[in-house]
C-alpha positions as CSV (number, residue, x, y, z in Angstrom):
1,X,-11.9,-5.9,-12.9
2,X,-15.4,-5.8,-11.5
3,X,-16.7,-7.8,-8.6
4,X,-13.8,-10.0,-7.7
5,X,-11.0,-9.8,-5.6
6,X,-7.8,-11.7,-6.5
7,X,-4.4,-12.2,-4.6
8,X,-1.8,-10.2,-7.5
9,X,-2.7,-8.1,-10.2
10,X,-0.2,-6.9,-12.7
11,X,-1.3,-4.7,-14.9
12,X,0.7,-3.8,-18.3
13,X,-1.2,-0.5,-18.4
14,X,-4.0,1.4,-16.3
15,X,-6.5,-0.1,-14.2
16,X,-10.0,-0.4,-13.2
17,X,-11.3,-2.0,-9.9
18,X,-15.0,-1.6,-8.8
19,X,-16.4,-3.5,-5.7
20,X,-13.4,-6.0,-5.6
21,X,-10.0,-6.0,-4.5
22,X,-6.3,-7.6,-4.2
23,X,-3.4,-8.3,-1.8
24,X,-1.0,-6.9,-4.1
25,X,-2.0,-4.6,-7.1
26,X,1.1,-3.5,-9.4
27,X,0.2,-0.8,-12.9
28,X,2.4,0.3,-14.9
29,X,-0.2,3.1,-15.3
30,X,-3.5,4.7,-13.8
31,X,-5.3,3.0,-10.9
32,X,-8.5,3.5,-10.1
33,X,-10.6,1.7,-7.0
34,X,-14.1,2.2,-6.4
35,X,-15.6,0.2,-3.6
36,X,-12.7,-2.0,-3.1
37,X,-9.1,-2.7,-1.9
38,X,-5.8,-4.0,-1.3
39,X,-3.2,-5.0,1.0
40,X,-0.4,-3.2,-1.2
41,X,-0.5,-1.0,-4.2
42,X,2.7,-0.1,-6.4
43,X,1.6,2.5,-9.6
44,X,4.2,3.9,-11.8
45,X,1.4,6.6,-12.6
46,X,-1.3,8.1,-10.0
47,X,-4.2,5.9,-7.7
48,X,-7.5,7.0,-7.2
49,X,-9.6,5.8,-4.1
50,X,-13.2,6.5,-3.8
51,X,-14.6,4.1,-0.9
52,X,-11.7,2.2,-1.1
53,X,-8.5,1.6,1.2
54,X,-5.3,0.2,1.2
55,X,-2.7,-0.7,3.9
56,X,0.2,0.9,1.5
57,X,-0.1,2.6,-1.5
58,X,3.1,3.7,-3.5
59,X,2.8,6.1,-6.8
60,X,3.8,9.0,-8.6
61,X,0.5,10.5,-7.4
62,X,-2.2,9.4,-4.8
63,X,-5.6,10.8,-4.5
64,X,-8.0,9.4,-1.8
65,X,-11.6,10.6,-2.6
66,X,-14.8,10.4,-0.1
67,X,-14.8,7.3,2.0
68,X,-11.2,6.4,1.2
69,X,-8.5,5.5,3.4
70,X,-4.7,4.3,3.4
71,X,-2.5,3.7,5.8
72,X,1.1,4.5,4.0
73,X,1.1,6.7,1.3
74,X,4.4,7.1,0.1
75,X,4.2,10.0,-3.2
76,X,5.8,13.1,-4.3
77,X,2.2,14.2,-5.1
78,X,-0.5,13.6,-2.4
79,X,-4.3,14.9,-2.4
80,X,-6.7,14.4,0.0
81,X,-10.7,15.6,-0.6
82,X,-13.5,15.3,1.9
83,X,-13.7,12.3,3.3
84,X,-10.7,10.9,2.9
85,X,-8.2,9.9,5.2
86,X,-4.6,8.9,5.2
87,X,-2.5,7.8,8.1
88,X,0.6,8.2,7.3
89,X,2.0,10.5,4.8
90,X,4.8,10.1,2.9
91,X,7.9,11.3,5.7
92,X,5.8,9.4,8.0
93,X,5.6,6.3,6.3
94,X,9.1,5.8,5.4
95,X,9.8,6.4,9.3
96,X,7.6,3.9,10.8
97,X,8.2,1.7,7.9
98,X,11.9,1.8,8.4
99,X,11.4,1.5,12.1
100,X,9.6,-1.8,11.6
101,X,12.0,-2.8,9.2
102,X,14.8,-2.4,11.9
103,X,13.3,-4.1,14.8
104,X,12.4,-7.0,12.2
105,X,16.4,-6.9,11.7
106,X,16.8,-7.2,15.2
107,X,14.5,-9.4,16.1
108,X,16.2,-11.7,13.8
109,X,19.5,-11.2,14.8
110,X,18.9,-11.7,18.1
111,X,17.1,-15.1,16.7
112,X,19.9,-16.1,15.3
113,X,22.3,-15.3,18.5
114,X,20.3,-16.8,20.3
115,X,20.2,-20.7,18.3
116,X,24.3,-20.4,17.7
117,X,24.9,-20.4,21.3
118,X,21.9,-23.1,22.3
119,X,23.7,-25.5,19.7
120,X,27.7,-24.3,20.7
């Protein structure tokens, strides 16, 4: 994929993005991103980022090049050259993420409390 950016991609085997990007990128094998982006990426095999970021990025193995940058990285196998910059490693990442995830649950029990006893 070259010069566009698309909402989903779901790739059957490895994949190729250069100056484009996606909301949600799922490969059943290699990623690479030059240039580019996305809001989530999910990689049964490694991702590569060279001037490219993403908000989480989940994979066997995550390399983030010069000018790269992710926010989660959730892998048994992270590598980080020059440049490059992760947030949140994996122990991290499950952390905050599962801290989110609880206040969410909260937030919507407390919701719902709230709306049984307005309607009681």
């Amino acid at each position: 994929m070259e010069r566009s950016f698309v909402r989903s991609v779901f790739a059957g085997g490895g994949l190729e993005i250069r100056q484009g990007g996606g909301g949600l990128i799922v490969s059943a094998g290699d990623t690479h991103i030059a240039q580019g982006g996305a809001q989530a990426i999910l990689s049964a095999g490694s991702v590569t980022m060279e001037s490219a970021g993403s908000a989480v990025a989940i994979a066997r193995r995550i390399r983030v090049a010069h000018g790269g940058t992710t926010v989660f990285a959730i892998t048994p196998n992270l590598e980080i050259q020059e440049g490059g910059r992760v947030l949140f490693g994996r122990t991290a990442s499950i952390a905050v993420l599962g801290g989110i995830s609880s206040l969410v649950a909260l937030a919507i029990y407390l919701v719902r409390r709230r709306l049984g006893r307005s309607t009681s």
